[in-house]
C-alpha positions in Angstrom: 10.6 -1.3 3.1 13.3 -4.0 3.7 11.4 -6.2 0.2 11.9 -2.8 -1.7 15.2 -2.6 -1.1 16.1 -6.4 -1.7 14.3 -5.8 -5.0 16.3 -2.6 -5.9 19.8 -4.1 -5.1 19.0 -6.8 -6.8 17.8 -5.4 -9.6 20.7 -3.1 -10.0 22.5 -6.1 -9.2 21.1 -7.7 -12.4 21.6 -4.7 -15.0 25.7 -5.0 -13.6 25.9 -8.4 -14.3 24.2 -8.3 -17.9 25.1 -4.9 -19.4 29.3 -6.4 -19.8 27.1 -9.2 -21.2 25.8 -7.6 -24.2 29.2 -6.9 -25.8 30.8 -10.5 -24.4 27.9 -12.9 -24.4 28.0 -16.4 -22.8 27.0 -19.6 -23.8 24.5 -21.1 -21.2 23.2 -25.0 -20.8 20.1 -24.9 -22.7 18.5 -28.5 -21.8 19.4 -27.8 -17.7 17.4 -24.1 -17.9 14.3 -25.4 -19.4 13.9 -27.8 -16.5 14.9 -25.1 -13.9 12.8 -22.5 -15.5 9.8 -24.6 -15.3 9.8 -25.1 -11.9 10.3 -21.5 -11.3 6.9 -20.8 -13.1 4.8 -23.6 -11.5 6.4 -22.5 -7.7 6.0 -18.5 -8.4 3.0 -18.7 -10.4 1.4 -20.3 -7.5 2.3 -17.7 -5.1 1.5 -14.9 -7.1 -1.8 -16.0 -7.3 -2.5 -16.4 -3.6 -1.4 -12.5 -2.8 -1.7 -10.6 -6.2 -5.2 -9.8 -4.8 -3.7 -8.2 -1.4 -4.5 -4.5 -1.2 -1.7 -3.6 1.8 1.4 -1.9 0.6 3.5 -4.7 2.5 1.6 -7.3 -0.1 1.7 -5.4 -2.8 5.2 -5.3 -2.8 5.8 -9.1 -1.9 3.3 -9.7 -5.0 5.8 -7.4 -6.9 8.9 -9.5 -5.4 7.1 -12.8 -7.0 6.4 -11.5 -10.5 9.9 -10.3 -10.7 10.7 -13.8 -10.6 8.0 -15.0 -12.2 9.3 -12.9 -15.4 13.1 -13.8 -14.9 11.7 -17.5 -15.0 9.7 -16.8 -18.1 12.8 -15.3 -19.9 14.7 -18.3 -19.1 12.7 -20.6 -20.7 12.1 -18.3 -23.6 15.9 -18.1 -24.2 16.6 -21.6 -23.3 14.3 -23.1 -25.8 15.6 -20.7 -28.6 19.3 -21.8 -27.6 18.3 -25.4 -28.0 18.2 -24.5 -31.6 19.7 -21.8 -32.5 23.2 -20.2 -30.9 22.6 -16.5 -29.9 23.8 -16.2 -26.0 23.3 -12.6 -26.2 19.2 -13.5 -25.9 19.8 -13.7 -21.7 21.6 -10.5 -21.1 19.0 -8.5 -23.2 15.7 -9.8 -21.3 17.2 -9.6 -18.4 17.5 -5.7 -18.6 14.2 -5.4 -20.2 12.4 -7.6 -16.8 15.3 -5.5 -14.7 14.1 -2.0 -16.0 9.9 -3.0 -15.7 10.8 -3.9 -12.0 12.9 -0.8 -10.8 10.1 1.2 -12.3 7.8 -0.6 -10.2 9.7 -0.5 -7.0 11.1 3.1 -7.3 7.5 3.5 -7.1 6.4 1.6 -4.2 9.2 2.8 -2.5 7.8 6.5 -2.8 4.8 5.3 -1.4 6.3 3.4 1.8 8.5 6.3 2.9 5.0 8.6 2.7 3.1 5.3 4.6 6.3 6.1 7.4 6.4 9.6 7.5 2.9 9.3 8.2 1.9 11.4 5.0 -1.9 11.8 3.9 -2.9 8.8 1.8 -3.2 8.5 -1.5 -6.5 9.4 -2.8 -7.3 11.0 0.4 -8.9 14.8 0.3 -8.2 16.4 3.9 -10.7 19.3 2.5 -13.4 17.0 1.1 -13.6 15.1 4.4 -13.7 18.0 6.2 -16.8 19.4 4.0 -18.5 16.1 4.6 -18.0 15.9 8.5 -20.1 19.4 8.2 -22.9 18.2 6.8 -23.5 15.1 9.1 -25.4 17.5 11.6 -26.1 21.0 12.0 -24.8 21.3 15.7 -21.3 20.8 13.6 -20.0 24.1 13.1 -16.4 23.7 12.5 -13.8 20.9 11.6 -10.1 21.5 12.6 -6.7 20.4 13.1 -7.5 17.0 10.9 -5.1 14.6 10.5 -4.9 11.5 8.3 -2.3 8.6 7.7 -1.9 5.0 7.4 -0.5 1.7 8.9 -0.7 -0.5 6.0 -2.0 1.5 2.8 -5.1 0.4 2.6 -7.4 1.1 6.0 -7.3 5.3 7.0 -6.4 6.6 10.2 -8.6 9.8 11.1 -8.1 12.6 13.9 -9.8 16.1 14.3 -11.2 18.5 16.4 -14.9 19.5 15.8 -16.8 23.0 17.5 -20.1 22.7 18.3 -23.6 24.1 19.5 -23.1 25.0 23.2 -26.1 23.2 25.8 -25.5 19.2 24.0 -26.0 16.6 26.6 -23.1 14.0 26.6 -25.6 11.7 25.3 -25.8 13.6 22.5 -22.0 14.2 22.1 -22.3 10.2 22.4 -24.8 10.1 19.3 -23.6 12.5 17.5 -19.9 11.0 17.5 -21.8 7.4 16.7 -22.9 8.9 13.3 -19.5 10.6 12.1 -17.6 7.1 12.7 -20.7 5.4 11.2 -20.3 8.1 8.2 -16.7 8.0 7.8 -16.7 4.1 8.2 -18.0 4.2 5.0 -14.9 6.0 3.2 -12.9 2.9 4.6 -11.6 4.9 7.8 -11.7 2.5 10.6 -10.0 4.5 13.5 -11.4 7.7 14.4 -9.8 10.0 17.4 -12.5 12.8 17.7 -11.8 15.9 20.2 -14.9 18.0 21.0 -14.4 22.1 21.8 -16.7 25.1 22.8 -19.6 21.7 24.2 -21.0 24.4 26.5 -22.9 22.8 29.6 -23.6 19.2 29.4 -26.6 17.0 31.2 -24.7 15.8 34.3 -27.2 12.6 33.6 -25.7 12.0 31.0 -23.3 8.8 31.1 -20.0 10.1 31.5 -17.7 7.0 30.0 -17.6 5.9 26.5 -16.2 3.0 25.3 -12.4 3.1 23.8 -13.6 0.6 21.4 -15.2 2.8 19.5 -12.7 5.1 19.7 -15.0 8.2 21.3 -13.3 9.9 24.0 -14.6 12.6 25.7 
């Protein structure tokens, strides 16, 4: 949240300074941007490669920070090698705005996404119905899926919690199986951390073990 908002004042900070720009342009030092410039694309090409493959919103976002000035390095050499031979200082203002506009799109964007990520909104891509279908056909003792609840931490692992009804005269051993196999199932929709309350069990096997690991997140 704190890298969106750097990025949008700071883009908006940007489009300030280079919109009076366009109708009084400035002459720049050519020869001393080059250099500059070309040290900015060696440093932030070089991070942008190391996290551009993140899949967390918090690196996403970074990775966004870096190609912002990635770009504004690229425009500076771009317009620095043209002013070396040719005099037209209005060349910086307009890419600026261009790179400034691509990357409040961007942000505006991610920023939607990290207020839902705190509000603890359902994920994107994420069918509350769907999941719920495919709970129900894990095992017929399943006869109902309720009060589900899913969020995220970091945009890309799921955070799961319902309550589930089912056949009356289950052993805790099999409550213990039968939760097993919906974490096993749902581990494989990339939903790591699975709360699962169990209602209407009927009368359970008192030799049955009666502790369950929190590891796996299977409270009874």
């Amino acid at each position: 949240l704190f890298n969106a908002l750097v990025l949008l004042l700071g883009t908006g900070f940007i489009i300030y300074r280079a919109i009076p720009r366009l109708f009084n342009p400035e002459s720049v030092q050519a020869q001393g941007m080059i250099i500059l410039a070309v040290i900015g694309i060696v440093v932030n090409g070089l991070a942008v490669l190391r996290v551009r493959r993140g899949k967390k919103l918090s690196e996403q976002v970074v990775s966004l920070h870096l190609l912002e000035d990635l770009f504004g390095w690229v425009a500076v050499l771009i317009v620095s090698i043209v002013l070396v031979f040719v005099d037209v200082p209005i060349l910086d203002p307009i890419l600026s705005l261009l790179i400034s506009i691509y990357v409040l799109k961007n942000v505006i964007s991610g920023l939607v996404k990290i207020v839902r990520m705190i509000l603890q909104g359902v994920p994107d891509g994420f069918s509350v119905e769907d999941t719920k279908k495919s709970i129900l056909q894990i095992d017929p003792h399943i006869i109902e899926v309720h009060d589900l609840r899913a969020w995220t931490l970091d945009g890309e692992e799921n955070i799961l919690s319902f309550h589930t009804s089912i056949e009356t005269n289950m052993s805790l051993q099999e409550l213990v199986e039968l939760k097993r196999a919906i974490k096993a199932h749902l581990k494989e929709q990339h939903i790591e951390d699975v709360t699962i309350e169990v209602e209407n069990i009927g009368n359970c096997s008192n030799n049955a073990p009666t502790q369950i690991s929190s590891k796996n997140n299977t409270n009874i």
